[in-house]
C-alpha positions as CSV (number, residue, x, y, z in Angstrom):
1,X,58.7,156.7,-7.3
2,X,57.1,158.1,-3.7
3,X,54.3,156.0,-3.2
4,X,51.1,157.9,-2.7
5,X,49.4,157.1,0.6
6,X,50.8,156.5,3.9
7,X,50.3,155.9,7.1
8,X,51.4,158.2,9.9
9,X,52.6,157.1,13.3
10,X,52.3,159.1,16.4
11,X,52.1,158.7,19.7
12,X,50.0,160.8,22.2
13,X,50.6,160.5,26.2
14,X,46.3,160.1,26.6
15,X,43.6,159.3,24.9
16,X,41.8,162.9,25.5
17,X,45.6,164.3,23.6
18,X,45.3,161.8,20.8
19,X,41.0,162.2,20.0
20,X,42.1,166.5,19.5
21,X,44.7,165.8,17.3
22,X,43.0,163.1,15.5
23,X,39.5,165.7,15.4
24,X,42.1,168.7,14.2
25,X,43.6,166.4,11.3
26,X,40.5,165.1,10.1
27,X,38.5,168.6,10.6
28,X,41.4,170.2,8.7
29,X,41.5,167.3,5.7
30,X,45.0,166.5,6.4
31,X,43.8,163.0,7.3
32,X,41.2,160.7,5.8
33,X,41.2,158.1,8.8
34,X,43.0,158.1,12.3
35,X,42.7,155.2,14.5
36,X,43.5,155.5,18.2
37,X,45.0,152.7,19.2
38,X,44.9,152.7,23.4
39,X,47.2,150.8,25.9
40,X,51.1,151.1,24.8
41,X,54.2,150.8,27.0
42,X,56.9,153.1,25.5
43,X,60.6,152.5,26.6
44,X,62.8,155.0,25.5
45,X,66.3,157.1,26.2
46,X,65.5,160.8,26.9
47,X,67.9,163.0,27.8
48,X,70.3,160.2,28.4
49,X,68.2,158.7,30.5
50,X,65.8,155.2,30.0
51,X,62.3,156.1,30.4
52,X,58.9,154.3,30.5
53,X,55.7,155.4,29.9
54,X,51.9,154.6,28.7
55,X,51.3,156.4,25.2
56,X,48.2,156.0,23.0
57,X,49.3,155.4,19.2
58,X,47.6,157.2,16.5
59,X,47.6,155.2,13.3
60,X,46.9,158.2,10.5
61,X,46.1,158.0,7.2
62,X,46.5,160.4,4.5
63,X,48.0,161.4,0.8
64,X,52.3,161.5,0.5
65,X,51.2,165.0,-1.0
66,X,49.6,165.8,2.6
67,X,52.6,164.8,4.5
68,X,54.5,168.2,5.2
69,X,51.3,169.9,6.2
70,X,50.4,166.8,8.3
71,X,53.7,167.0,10.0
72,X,53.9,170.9,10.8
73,X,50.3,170.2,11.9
74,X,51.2,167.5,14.2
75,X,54.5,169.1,15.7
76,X,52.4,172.0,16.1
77,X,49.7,170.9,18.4
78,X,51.4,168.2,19.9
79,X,52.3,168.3,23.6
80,X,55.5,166.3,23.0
81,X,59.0,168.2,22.8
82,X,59.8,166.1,20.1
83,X,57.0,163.8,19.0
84,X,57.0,160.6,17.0
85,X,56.1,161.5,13.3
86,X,57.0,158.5,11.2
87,X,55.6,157.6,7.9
88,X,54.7,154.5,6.2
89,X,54.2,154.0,2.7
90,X,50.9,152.2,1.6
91,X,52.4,150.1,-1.5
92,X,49.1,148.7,-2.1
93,X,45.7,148.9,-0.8
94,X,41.8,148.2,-1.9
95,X,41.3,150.8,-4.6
96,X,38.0,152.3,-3.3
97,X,39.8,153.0,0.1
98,X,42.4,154.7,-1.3
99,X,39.6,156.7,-3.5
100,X,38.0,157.8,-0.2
101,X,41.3,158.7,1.2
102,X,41.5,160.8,-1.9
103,X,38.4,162.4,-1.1
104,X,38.7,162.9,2.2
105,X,41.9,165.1,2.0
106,X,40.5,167.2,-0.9
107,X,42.1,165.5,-4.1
């Protein structure tokens, strides 16, 4: 059984990139929460190459039923050829919390 919640990880290459997509997912209620999360060093192969870079992390979190939205959002506004969109399940969390994320994303 799909948990319900999860968490949503994305990486933005500033902090002005990552506070419009967070503002655009919680405007839209496709997020209940998004916490920027500022100062990462990213190594990664691009292109068959090794890169390094500074990225802000977005932590985001929403409803499993918001998740294919979420992501068409995301891939949509991000500046990213291919951006990060990975997602987390939440297996257990404080039940009020997870009301709120309920309410915030229109359940």
């Amino acid at each position: 059984m799909r948990p319900e919640y999860q968490i949503i990880l994305n990486t933005c290459p500033d902090h002005e990139q990552a506070v419009a997509l967070a503002n655009a997912l919680i405007d839209e209620g496709l997020a209940a929460c998004v916490n920027i999360v500022p100062g990462l060093t990213s190594i990664y192969k691009w292109q068959g190459k090794r890169e390094t870079g500074t990225e802000v992390l977005l932590m985001i979190k929403t409803r499993s039923e918001c998740y294919t939205q979420l992501e068409s959002r995301i891939a949509s506004l991000h500046p990213y050829e291919l951006p990060e969109i990975i997602s987390v399940p939440i297996e257990n969390g404080l039940t009020t919390y997870l009301d709120w994320i309920d309410h915030c994303t229109g359940k």
